[in-house]
C-alpha positions in Angstrom: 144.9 120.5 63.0 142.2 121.5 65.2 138.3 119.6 64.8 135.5 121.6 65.4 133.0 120.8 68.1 130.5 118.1 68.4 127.9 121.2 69.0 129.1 123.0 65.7 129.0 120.2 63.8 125.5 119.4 65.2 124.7 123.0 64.4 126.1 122.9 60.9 124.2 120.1 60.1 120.9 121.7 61.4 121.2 124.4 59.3 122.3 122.8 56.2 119.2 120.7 56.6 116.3 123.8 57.3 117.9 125.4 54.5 117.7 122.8 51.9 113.9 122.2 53.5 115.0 119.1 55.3 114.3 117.9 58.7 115.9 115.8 61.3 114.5 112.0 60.9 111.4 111.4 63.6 111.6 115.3 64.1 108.2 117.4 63.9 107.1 121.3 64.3 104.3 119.9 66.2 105.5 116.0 67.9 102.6 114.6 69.1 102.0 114.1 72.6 101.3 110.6 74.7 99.3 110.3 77.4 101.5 108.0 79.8 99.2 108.4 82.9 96.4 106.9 80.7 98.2 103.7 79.4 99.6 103.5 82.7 96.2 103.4 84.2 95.1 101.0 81.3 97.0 98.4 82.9 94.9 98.7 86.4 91.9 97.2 84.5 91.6 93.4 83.7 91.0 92.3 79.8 90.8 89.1 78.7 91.2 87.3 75.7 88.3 85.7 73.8 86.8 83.0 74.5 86.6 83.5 78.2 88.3 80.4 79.8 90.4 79.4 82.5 93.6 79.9 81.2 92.1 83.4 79.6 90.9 84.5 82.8 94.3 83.5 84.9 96.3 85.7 82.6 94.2 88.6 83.3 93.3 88.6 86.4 97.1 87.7 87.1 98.2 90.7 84.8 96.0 93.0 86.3 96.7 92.0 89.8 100.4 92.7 89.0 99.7 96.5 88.0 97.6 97.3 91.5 100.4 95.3 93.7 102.9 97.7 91.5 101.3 101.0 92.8 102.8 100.0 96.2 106.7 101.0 95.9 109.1 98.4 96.0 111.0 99.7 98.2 108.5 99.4 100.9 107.5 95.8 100.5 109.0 93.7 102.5 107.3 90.4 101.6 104.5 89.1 99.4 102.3 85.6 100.1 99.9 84.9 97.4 97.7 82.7 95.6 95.8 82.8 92.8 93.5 79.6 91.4 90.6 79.1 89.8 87.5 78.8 92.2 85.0 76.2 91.0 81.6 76.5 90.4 79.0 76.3 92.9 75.4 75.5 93.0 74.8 79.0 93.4 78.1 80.7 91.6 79.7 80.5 88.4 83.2 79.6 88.4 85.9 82.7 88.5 89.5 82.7 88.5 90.8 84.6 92.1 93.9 85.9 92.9 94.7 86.9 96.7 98.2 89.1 97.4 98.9 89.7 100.9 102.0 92.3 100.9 103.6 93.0 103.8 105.5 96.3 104.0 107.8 98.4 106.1 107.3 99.3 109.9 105.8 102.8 110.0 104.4 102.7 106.2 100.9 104.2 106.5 99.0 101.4 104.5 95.5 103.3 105.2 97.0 106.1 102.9 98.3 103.6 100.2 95.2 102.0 100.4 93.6 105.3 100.1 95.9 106.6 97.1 95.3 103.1 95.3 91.7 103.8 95.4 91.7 106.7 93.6 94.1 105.5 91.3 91.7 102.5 90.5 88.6 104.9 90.2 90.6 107.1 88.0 91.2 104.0 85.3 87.5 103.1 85.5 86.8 101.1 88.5 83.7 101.8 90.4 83.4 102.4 94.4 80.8 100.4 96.1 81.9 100.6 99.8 85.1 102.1 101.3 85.7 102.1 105.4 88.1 103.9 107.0 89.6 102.8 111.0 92.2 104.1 112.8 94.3 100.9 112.5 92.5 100.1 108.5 91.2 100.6 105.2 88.8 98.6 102.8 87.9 99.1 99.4 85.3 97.3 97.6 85.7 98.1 93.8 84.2 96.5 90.4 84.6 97.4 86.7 82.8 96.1 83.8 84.9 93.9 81.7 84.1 92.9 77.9 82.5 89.5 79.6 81.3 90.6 82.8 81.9 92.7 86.2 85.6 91.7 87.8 85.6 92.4 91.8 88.0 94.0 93.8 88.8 94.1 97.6 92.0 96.1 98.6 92.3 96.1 102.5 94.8 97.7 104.8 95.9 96.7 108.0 98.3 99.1 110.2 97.2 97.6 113.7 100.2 97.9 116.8 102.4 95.5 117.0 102.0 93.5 113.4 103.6 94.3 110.3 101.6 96.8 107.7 100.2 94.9 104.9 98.1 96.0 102.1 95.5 92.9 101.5 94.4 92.3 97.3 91.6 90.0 96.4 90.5 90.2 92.4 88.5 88.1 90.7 87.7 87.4 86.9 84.2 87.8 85.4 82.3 84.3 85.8 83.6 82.0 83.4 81.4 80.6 81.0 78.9 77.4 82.1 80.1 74.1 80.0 
């Protein structure tokens, strides 16, 4: 005895269904789309939890932080020294949660162009450019958004100098926290 197809069966069952004014489960004439690039680019921009605290502004900044390291491919880092803590108040400054990534990457990796193509990425998710420089051997970025509690800073520096290893250099801090 011979059994028909996996296609004819599938094709069977199609029809069977439009005929009897069915339709495939999670099917539709007109699906609806997603727009990946803009949750992707979602996750480029810090948000914090209410009440802005501490532990509220360590997960975000932290979170965020992740996303912009991310945009460097993993297959060209090579090794990645961070910190991240929360910076006490001054007489002068509020107290803000920092994070500071220093990734070192691959001999021959043009880091000015990452650095460049980050940039654009983080403008394109709703960052704003306040100063950008461009050397033969570097590149800085000075960026800040507005955040439900305040502006968060970035500074994403390159460094491709002879001799050393590339890195791409990320400093982001939270929004001021809150006086007590």
């Amino acid at each position: 005895m011979r059994r028909p197809g996996a296609l004819a069966v599938g094709l069977a069952l199609t029809v069977a269904l439009t005929v009897g004014g069915c339709s495939l489960v999670g099917s539709s004439a007109t699906p609806k789309t997603t727009n990946t690039a803009a949750s992707a680019l979602s996750a480029l921009v810090p948000t914090y939890s209410a009440p802005l605290d501490a532990a509220t502004a360590k997960t975000g900044t932290v979170r965020t932080a992740d996303a912009i390291q991310a945009l460097i491919a993993q297959t060209e880092i090579v090794h990645v020294a961070g910190t991240s803590k929360l910076v006490a108040a001054t007489k002068s400054a509020a107290a803000f949660y920092g994070v500071e990534r220093t990734v070192s990457t691959t001999k021959g990796f043009d880091t000015i162009d990452q650095g460049n193509a980050m940039e654009k990425l983080l403008v394109e998710a709703g960052w704003t450019e306040r100063l950008t420089s461009t050397t033969t051997t570097g590149y800085s970025a000075q960026l800040s958004v507005n955040t439900s509690y305040g502006t968060a800073a970035l500074l994403l520096h390159t460094d491709q100098s002879p001799g050393v290893a590339p890195i791409v250099l990320i400093e982001l801090a939270s929004p001021d926290l809150p006086k007590k």
